[in-house]
N, C-alpha and C positions, 0 to 999 in steps of 0.2 A: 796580407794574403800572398799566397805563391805564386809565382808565376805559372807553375801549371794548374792550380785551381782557379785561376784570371781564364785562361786557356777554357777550361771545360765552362766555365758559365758563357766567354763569347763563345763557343762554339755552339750552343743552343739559341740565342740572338741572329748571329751572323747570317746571312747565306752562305755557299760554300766559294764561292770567288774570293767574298769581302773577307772572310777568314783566313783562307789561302795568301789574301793581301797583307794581311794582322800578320800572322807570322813571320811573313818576306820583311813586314818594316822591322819589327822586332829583330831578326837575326840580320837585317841590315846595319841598323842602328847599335848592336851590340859588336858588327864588325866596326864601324868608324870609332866609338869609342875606345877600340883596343886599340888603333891606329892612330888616334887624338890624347893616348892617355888619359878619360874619361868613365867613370862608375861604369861598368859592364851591367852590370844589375840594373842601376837608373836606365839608362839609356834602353837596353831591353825592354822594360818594365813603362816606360816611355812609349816607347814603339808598340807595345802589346796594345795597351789603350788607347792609343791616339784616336780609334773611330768608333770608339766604344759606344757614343749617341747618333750612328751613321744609318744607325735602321729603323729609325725614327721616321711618320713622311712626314711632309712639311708643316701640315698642319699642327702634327706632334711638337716638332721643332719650336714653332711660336708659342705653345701653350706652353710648354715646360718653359721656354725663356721666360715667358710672363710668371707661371711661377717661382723661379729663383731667383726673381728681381732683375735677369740680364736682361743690359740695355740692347734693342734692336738698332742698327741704322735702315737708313729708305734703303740702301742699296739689300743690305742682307733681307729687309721684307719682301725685295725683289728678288729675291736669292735665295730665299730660307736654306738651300742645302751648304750653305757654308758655316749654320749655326750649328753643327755637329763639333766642331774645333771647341766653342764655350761649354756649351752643354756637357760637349766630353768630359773636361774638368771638373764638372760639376759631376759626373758619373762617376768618375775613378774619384774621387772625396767620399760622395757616399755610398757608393757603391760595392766598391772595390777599397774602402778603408786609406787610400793616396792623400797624404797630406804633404809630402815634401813642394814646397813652392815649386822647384826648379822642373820636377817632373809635370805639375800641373801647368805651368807656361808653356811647356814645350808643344804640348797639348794644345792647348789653347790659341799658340800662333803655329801649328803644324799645314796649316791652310796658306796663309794669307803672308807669314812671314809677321816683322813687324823691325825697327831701326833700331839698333844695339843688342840681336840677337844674342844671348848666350849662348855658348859651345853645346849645351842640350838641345836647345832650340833650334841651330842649323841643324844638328844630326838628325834630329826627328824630322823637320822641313824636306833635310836631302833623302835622306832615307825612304819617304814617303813619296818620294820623287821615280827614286829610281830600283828600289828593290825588285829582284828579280822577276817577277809575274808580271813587270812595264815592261809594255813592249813598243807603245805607242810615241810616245816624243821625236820626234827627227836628231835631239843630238846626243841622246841616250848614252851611246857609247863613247861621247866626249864629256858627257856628264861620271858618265861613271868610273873613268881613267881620273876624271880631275877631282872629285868626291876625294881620291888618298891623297894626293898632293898637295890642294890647297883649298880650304873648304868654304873661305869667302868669292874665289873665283867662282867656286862651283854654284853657290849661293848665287852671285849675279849673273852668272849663266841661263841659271833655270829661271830669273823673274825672268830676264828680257825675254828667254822663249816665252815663256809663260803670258806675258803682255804682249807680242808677236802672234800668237796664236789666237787670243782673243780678238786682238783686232782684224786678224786675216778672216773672222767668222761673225766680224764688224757687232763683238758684245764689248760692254764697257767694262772696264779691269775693274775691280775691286780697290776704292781709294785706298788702301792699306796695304796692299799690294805694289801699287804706285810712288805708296809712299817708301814700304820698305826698299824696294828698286833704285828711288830717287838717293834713299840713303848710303845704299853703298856701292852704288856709279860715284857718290862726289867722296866717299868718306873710307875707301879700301884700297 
């Protein structure tokens, strides 16, 4: 499917923010790419979908996971809005006809991160971080300078904010999140 008929079906799901966000990671995603030497296509096409199961509510969330077999953790049943990353995969496969593994990963850890990131999977991670329509992060614009220069910096930048800010609002990180953080403080 094209990228502009992806477009016209989220644009009937989405709200007009989350959509307005949909494109920002998309054309995020497809600038780090050109600058990573990186599929432009994938990476877009990545970006487009990443929250394709985002307007689901939560109750939707757990039901679709129990039907596609996705495992829940306690934390994500305490969470359900982080099961939009799985589910998404599972949209853009049948949904959207996505069968390339690397775009459905990217997808899938667009939230949470996860340790041995592929080069799709940080763009989509950072992208969804900081695409223009973000306005909210405190280091945004040292997020966004470091995004072209080095993208595992940028990658550890945004967990620690990302865990810094949880804890400052004293909620519990996301172990996967923790984990991914923990892996490349020791291993970048």
């Amino acid at each position: 499917m094209e990228l502009i008929e992806i477009r016209k079906k989220l644009k009937k799901v989405q709200d007009k923010d989350r959509y307005e966000h949909t494109k920002g990671v998309m054309y995020t995603a497809g600038c780090l790419a050109m600058a990573y030497g990186y599929d432009m296509q994938k990476a877009m096409l990545a970006g487009l979908l990443h929250d394709c199961a985002k307007y689901l509510s939560s109750e939707e969330k757990l039901s679709e996971c129990e039907r596609y077999g996705i495992p829940v953790s306690a934390y994500e049943r305490k969470n359900p809005e982080l099961l939009h990353a799985k589910l998404g995969a599972c949209f853009a496969n049948e949904l959207y006809g996505v069968t390339d593994p690397e775009i459905l990963s990217a997808i899938i850890w667009h939230t949470t991160g996860c340790p041995e990131m592929s080069l799709l999977d940080k763009i989509v991670f950072i992208a969804d971080y900081m695409e223009a329509n973000r306005n909210q992060a405190e280091d945004l614009p040292k997020v966004r300078a470091l995004a072209f220069k080095d993208l595992d910096a940028c990658l550890r930048l945004i967990l620690e904010d990302t865990i810094a800010y949880l804890a400052k609002k004293k909620s519990v990180t996301d172990p996967m999140t923790q984990k991914t953080f923990d892996y490349y403080k020791e291993n970048k």
